[in-house]
PDB file of N, CA, C and O in Angstrom:
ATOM      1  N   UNK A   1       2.711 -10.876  24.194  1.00  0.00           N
ATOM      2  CA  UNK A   1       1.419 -10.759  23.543  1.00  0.00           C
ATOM      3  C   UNK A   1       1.638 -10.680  22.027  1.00  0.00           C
ATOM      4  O   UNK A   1       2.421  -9.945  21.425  1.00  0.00           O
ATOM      5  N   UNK A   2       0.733 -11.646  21.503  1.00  0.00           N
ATOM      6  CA  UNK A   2       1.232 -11.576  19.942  1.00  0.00           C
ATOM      7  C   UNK A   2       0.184 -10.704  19.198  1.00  0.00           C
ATOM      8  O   UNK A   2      -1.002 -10.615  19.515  1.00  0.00           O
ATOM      9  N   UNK A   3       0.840 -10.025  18.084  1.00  0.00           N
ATOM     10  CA  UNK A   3      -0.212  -8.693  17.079  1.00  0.00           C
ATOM     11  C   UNK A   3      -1.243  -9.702  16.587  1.00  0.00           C
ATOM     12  O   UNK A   3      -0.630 -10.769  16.548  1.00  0.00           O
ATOM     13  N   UNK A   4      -2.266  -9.868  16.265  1.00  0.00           N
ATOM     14  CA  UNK A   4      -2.973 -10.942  15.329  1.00  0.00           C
ATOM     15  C   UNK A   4      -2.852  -9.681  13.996  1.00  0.00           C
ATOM     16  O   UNK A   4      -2.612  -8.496  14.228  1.00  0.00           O
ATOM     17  N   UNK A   5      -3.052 -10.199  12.757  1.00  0.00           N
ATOM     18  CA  UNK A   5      -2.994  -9.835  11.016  1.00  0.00           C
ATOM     19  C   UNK A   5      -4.598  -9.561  11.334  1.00  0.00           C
ATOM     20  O   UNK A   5      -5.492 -10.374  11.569  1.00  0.00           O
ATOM     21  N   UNK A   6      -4.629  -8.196  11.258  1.00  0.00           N
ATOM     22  CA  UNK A   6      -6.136  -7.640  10.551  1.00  0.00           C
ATOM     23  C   UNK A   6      -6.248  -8.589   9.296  1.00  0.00           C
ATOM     24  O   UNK A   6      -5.280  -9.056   8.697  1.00  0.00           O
ATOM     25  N   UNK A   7      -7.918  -8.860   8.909  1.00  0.00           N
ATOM     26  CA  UNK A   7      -8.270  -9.812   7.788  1.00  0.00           C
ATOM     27  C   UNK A   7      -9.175  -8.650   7.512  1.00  0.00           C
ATOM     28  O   UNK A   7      -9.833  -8.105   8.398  1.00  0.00           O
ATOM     29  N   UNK A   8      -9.189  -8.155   5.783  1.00  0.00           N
ATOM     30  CA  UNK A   8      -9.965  -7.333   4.792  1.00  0.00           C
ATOM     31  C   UNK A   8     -10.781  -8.438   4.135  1.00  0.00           C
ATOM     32  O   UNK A   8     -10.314  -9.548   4.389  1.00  0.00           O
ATOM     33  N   UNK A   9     -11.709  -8.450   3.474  1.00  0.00           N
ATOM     34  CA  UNK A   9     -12.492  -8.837   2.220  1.00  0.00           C
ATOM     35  C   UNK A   9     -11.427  -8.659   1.004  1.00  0.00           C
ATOM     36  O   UNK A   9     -10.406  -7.973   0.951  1.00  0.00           O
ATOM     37  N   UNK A  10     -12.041  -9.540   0.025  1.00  0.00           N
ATOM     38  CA  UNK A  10     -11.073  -9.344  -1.003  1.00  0.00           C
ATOM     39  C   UNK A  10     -11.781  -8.260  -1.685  1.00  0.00           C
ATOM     40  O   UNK A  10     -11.273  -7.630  -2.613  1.00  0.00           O
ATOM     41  N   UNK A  11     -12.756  -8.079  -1.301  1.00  0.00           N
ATOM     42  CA  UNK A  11     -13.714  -6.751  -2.387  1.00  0.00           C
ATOM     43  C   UNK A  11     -13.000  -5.820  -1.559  1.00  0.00           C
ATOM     44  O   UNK A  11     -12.530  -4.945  -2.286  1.00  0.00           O
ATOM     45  N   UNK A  12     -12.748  -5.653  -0.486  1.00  0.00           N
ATOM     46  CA  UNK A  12     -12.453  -4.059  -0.093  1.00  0.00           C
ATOM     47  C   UNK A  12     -10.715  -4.162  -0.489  1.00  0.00           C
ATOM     48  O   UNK A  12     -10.327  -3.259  -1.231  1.00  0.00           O
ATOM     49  N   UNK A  13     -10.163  -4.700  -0.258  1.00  0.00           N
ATOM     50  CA  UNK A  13      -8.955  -4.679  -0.946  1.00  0.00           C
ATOM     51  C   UNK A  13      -8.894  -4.120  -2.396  1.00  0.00           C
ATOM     52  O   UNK A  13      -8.135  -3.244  -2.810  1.00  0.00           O
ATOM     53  N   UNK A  14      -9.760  -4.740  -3.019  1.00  0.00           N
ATOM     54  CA  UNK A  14      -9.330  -4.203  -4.479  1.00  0.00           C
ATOM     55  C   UNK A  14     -10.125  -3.185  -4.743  1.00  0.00           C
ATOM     56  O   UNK A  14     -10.004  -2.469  -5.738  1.00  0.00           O
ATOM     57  N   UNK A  15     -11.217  -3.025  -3.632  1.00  0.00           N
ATOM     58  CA  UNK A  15     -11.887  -1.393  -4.108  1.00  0.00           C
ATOM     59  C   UNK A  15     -10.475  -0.361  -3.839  1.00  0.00           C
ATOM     60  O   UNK A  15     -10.284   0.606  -4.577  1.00  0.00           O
ATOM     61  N   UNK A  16      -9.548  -0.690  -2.723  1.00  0.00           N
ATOM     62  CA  UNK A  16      -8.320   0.167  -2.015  1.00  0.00           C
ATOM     63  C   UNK A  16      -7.699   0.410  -3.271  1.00  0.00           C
ATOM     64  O   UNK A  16      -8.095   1.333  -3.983  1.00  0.00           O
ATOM     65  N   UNK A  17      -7.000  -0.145  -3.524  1.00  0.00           N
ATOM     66  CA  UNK A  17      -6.089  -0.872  -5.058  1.00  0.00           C
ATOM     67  C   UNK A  17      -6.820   0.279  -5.824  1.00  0.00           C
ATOM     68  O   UNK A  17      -6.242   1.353  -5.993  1.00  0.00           O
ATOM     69  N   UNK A  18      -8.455   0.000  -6.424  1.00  0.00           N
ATOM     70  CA  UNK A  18      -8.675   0.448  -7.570  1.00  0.00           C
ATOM     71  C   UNK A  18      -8.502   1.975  -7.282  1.00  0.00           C
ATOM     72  O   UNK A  18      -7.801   2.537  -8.123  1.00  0.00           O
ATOM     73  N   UNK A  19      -8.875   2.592  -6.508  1.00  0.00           N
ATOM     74  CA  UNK A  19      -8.310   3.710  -5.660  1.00  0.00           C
ATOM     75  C   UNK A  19      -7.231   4.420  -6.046  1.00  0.00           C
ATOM     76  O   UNK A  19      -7.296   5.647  -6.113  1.00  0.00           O
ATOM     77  N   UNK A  20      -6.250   3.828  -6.309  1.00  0.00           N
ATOM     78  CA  UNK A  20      -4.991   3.959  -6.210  1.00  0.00           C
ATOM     79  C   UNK A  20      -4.848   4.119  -7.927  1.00  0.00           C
ATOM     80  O   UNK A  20      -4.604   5.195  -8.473  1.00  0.00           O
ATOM     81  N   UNK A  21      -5.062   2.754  -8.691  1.00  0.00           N
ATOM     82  CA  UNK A  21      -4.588   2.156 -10.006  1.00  0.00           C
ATOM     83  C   UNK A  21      -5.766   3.485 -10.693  1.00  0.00           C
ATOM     84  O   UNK A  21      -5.430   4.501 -11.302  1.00  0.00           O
ATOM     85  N   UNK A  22      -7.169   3.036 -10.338  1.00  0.00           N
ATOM     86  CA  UNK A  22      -7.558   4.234 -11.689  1.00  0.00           C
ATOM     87  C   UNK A  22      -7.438   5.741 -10.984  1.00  0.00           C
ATOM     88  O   UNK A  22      -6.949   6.704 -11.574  1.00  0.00           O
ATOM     89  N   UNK A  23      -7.823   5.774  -9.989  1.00  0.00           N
ATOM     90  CA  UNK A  23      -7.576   7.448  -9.433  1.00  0.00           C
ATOM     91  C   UNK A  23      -6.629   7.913  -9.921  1.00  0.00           C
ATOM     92  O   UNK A  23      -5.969   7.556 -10.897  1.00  0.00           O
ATOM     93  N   UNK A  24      -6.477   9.211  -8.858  1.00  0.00           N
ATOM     94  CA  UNK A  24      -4.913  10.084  -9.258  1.00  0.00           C
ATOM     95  C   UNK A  24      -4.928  10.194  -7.461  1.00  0.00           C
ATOM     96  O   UNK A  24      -5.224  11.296  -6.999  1.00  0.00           O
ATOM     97  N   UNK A  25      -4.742   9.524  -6.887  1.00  0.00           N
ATOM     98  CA  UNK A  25      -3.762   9.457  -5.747  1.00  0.00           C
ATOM     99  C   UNK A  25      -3.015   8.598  -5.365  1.00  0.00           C
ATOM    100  O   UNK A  25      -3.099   7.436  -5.760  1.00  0.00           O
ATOM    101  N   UNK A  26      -1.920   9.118  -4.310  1.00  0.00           N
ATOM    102  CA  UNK A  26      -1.159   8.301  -4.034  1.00  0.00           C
ATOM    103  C   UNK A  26      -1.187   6.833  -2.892  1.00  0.00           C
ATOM    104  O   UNK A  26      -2.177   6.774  -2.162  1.00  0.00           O
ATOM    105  N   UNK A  27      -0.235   5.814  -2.769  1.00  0.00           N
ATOM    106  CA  UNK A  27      -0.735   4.744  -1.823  1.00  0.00           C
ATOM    107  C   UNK A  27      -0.546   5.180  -0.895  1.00  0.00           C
ATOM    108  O   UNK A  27      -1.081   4.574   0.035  1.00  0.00           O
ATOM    109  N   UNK A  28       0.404   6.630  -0.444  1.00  0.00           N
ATOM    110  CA  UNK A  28       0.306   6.854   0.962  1.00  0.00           C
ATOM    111  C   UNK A  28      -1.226   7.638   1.447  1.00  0.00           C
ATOM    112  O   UNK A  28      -1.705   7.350   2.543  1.00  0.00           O
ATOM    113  N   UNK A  29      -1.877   8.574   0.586  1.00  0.00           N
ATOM    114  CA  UNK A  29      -3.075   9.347   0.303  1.00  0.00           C
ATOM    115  C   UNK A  29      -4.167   8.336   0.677  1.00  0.00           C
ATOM    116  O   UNK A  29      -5.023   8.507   1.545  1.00  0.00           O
ATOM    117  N   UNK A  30      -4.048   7.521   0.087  1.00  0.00           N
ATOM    118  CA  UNK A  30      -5.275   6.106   0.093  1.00  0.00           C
ATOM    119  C   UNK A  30      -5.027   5.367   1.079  1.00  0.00           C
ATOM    120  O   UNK A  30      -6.060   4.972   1.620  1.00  0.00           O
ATOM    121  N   UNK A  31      -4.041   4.993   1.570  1.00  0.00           N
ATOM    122  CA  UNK A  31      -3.916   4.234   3.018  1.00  0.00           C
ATOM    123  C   UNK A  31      -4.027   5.126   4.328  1.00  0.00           C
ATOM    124  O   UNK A  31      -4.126   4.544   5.408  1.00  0.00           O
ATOM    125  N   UNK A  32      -4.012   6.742   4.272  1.00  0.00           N
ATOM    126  CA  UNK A  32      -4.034   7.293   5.469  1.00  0.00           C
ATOM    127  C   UNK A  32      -5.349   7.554   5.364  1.00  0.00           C
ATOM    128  O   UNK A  32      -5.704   7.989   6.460  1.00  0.00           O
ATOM    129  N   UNK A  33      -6.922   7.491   4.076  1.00  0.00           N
ATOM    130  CA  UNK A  33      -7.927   7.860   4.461  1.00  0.00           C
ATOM    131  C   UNK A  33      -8.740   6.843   4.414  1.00  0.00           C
ATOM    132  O   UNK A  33      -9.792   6.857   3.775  1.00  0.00           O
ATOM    133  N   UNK A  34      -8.228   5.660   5.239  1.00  0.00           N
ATOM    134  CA  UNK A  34      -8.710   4.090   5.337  1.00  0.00           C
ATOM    135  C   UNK A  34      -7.732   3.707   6.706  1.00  0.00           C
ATOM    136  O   UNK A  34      -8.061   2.645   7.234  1.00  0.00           O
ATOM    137  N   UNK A  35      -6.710   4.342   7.276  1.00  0.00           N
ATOM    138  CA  UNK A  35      -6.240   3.985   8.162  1.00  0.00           C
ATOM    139  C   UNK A  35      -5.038   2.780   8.131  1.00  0.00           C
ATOM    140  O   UNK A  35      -4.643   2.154   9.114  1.00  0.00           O
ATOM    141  N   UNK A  36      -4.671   2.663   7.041  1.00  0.00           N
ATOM    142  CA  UNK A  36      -4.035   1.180   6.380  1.00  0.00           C
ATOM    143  C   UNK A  36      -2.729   2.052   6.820  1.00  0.00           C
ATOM    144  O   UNK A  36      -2.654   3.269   6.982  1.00  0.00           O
ATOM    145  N   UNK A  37      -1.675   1.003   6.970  1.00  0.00           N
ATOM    146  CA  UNK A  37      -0.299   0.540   6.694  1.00  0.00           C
ATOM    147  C   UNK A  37       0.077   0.986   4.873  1.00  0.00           C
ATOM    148  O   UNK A  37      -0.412   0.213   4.048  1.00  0.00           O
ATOM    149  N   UNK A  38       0.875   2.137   4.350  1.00  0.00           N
ATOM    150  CA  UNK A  38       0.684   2.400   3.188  1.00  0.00           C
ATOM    151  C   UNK A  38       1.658   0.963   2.635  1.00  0.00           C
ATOM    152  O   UNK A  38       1.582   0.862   1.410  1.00  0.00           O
ATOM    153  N   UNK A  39       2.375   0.063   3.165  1.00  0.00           N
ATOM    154  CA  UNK A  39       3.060  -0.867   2.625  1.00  0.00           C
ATOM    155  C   UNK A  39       2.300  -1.724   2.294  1.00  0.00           C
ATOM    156  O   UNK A  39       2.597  -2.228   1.211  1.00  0.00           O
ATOM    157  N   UNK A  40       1.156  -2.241   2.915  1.00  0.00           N
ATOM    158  CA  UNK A  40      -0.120  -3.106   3.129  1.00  0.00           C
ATOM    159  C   UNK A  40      -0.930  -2.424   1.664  1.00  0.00           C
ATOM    160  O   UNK A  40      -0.996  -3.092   0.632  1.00  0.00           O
ATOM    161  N   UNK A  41      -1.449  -1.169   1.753  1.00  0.00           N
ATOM    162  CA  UNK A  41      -1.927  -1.090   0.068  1.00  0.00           C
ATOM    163  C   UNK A  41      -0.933  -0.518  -0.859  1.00  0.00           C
ATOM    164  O   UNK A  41      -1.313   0.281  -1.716  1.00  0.00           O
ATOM    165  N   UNK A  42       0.085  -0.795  -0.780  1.00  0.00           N
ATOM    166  CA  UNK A  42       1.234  -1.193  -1.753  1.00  0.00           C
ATOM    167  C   UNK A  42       1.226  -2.676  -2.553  1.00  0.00           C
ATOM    168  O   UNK A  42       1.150  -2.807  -3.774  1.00  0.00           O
ATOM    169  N   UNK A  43       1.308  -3.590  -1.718  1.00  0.00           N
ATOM    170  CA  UNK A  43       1.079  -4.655  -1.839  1.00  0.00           C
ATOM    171  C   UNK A  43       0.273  -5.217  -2.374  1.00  0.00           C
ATOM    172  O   UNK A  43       0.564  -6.189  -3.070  1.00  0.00           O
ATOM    173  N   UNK A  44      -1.555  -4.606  -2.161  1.00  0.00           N
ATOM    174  CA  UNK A  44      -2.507  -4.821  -2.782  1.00  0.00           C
ATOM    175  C   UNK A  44      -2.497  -4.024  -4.262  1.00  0.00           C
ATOM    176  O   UNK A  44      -2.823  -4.627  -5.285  1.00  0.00           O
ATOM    177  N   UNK A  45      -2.162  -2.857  -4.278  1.00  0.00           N
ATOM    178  CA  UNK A  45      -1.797  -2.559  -5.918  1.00  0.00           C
ATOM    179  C   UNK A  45      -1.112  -3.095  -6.296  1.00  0.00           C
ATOM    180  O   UNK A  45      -1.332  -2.895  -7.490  1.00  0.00           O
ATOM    181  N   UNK A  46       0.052  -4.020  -6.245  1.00  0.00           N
ATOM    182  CA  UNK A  46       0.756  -4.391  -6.959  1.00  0.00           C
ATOM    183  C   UNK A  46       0.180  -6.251  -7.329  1.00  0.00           C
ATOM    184  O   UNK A  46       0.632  -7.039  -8.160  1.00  0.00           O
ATOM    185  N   UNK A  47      -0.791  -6.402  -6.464  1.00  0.00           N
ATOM    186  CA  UNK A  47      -1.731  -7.892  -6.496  1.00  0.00           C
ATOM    187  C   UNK A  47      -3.045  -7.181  -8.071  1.00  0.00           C
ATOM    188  O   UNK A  47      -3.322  -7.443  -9.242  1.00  0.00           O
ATOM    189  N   UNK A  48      -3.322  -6.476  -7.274  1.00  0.00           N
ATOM    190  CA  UNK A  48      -3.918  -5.932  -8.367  1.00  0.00           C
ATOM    191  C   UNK A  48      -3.848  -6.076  -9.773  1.00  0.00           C
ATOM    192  O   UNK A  48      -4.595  -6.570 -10.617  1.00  0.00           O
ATOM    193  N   UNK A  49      -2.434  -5.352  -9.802  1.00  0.00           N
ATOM    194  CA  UNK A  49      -1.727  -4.460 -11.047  1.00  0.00           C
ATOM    195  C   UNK A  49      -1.573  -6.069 -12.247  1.00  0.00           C
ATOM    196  O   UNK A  49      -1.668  -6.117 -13.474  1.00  0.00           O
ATOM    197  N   UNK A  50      -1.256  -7.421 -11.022  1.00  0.00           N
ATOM    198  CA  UNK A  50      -0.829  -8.025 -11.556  1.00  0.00           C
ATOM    199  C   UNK A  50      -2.457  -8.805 -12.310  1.00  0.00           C
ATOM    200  O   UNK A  50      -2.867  -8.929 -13.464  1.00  0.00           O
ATOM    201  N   UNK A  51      -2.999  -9.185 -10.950  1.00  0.00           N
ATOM    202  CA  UNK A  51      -4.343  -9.764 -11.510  1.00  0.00           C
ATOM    203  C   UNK A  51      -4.868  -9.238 -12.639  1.00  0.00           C
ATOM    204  O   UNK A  51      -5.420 -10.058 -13.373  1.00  0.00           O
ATOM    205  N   UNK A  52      -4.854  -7.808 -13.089  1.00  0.00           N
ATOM    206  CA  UNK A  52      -5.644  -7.189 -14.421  1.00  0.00           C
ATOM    207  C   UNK A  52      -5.155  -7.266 -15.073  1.00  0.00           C
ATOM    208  O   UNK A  52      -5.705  -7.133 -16.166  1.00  0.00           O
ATOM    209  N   UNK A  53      -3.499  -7.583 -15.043  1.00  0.00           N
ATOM    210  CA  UNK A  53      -2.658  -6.732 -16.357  1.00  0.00           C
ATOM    211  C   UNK A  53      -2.845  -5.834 -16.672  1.00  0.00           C
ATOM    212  O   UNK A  53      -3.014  -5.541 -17.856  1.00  0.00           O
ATOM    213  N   UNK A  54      -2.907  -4.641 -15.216  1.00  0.00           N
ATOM    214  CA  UNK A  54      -2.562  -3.239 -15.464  1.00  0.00           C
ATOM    215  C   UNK A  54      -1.098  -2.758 -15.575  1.00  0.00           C
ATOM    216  O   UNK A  54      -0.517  -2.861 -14.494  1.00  0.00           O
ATOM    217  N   UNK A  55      -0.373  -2.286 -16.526  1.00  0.00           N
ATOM    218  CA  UNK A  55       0.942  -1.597 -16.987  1.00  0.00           C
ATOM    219  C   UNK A  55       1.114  -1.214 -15.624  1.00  0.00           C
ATOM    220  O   UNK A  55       0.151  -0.715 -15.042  1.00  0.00           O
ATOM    221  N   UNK A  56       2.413  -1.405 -14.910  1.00  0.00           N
ATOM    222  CA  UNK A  56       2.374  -0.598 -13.821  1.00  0.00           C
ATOM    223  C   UNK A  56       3.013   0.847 -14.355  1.00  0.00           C
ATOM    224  O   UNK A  56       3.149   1.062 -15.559  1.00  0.00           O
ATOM    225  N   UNK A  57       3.304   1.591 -13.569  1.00  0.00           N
ATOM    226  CA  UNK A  57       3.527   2.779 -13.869  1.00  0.00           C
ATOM    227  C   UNK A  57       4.903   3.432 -13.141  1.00  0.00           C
ATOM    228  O   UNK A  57       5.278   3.333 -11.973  1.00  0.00           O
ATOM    229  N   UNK A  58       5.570   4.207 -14.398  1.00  0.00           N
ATOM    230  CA  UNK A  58       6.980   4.129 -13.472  1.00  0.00           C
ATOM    231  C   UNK A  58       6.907   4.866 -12.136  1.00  0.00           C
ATOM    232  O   UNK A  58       5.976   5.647 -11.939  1.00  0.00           O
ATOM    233  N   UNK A  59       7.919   4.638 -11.136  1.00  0.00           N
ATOM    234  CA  UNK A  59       7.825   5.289  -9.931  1.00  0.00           C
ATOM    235  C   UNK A  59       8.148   6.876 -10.377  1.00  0.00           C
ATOM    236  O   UNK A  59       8.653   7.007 -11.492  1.00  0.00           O
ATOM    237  N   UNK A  60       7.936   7.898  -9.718  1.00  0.00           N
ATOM    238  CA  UNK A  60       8.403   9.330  -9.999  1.00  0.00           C
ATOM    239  C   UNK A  60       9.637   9.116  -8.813  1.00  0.00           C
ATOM    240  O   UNK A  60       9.639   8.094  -8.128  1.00  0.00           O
ATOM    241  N   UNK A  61      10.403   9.894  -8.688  1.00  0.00           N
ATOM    242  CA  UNK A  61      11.348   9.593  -7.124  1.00  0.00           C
ATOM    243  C   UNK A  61      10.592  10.121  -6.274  1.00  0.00           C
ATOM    244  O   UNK A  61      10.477   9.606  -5.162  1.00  0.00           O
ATOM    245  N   UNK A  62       9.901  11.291  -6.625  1.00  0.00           N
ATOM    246  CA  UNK A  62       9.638  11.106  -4.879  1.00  0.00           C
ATOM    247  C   UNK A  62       8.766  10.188  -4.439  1.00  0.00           C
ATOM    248  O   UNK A  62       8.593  10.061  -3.227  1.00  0.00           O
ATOM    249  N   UNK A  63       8.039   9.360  -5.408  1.00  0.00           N
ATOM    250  CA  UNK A  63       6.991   8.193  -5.122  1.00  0.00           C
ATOM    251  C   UNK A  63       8.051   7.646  -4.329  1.00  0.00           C
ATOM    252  O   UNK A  63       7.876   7.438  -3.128  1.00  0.00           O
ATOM    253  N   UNK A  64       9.520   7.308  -5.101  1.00  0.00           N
ATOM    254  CA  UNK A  64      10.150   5.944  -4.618  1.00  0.00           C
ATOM    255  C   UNK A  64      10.528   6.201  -3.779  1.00  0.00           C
ATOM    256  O   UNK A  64      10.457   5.304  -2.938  1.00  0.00           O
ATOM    257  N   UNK A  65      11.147   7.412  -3.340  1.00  0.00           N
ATOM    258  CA  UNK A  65      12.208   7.978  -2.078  1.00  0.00           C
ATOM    259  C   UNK A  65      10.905   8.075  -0.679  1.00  0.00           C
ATOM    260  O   UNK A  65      11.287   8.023   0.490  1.00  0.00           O
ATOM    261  N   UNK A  66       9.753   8.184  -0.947  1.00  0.00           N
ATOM    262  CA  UNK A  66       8.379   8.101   0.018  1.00  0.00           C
ATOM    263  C   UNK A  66       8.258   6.543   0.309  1.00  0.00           C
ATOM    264  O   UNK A  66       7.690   6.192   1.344  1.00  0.00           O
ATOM    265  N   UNK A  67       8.727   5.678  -0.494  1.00  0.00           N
ATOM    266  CA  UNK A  67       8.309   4.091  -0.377  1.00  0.00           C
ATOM    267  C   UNK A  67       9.590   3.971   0.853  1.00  0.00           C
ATOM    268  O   UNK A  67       9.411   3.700   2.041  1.00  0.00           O
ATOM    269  N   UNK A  68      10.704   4.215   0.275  1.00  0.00           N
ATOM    270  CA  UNK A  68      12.167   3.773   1.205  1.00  0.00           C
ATOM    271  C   UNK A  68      11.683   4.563   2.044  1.00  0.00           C
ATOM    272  O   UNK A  68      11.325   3.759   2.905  1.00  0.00           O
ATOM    273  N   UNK A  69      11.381   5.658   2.462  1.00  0.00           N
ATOM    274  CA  UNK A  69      11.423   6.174   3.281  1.00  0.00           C
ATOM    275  C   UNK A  69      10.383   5.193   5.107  1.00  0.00           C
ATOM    276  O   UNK A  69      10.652   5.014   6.295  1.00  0.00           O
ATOM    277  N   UNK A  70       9.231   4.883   4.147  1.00  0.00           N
ATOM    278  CA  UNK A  70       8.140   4.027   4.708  1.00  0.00           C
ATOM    279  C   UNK A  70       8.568   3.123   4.975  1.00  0.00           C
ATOM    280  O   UNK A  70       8.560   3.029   6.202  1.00  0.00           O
ATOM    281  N   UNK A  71       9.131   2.022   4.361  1.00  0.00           N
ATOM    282  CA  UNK A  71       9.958   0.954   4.954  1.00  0.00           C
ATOM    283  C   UNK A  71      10.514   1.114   5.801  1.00  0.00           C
ATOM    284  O   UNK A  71      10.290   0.251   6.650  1.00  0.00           O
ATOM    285  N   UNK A  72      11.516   2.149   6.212  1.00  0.00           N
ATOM    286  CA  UNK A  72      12.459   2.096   7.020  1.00  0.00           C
ATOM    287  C   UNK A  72      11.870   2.578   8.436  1.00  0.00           C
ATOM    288  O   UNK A  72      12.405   2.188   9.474  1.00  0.00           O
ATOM    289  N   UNK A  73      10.553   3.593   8.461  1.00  0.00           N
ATOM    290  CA  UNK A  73      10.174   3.715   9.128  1.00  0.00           C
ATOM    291  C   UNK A  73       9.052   2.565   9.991  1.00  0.00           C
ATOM    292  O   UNK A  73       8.895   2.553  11.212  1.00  0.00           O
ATOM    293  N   UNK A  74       8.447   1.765   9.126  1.00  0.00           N
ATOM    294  CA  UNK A  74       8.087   0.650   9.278  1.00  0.00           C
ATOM    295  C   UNK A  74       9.070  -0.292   9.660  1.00  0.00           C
ATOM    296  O   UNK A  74       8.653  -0.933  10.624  1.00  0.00           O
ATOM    297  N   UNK A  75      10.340  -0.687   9.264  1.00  0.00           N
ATOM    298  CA  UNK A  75      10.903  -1.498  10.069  1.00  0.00           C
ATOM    299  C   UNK A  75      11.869  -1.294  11.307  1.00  0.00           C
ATOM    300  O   UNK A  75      12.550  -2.019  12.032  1.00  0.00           O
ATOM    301  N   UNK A  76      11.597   0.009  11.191  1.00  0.00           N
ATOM    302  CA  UNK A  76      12.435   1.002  12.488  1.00  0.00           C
ATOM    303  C   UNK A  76      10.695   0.592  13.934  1.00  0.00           C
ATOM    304  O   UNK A  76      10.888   0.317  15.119  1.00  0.00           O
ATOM    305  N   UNK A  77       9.713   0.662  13.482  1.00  0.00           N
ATOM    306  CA  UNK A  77       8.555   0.604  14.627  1.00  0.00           C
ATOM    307  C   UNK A  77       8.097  -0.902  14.806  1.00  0.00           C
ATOM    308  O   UNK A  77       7.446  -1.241  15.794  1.00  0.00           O
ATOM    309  N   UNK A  78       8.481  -1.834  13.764  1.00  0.00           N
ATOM    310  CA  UNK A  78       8.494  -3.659  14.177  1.00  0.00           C
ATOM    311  C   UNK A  78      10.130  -3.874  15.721  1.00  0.00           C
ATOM    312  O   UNK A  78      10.317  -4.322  16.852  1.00  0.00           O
ATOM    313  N   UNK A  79      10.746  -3.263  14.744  1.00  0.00           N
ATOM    314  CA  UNK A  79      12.102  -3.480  16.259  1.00  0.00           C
ATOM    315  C   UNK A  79      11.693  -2.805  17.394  1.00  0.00           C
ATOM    316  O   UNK A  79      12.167  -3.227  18.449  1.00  0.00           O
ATOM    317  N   UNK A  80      10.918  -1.843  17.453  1.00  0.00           N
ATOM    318  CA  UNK A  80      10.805  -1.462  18.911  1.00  0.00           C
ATOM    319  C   UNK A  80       9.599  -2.411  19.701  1.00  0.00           C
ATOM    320  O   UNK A  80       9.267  -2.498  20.883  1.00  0.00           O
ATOM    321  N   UNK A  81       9.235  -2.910  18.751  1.00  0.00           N
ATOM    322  CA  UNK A  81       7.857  -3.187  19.986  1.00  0.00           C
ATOM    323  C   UNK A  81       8.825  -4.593  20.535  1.00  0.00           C
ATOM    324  O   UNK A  81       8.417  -5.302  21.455  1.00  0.00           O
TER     325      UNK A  81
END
């Protein structure tokens, strides 16, 4: 049985994004109170970041050590299924 790709609007995507870019929370914060994949609005901030020419912003570590961490757990739950 194959997963089909959930399809968003491009407006709700970048409302997610703007979320993220002007707020003060994080992409894991904003993807768990929307139900998202935090790699999925990772992705869209960084579509974002690029479309506006918003400065991105440096990672803090634990931002980054929370990203690796997500990946791995994300590609640790694609091998099991």
């Amino acid at each position: 049985m194959a997963m089909t790709k959930a399809k968003y609007s491009e407006e709700f995507r970048e409302q997610v994004a703007r979320e993220v870019v002007e707020g003060d929370r994080s992409i894991a914060s904003v993807a768990a109170s929307y139900g998202l994949v935090a790699q999925t609005v990772g992705n869209w901030v960084a579509k974002y970041r690029k479309q506006h020419g918003v400065e991105q912003e440096r990672k803090s570590e634990s931002e980054a050590q929370e990203l690796a961490r997500m990946k791995a757990e994300n590609y640790k739950l694609r091998m099991e299924q």
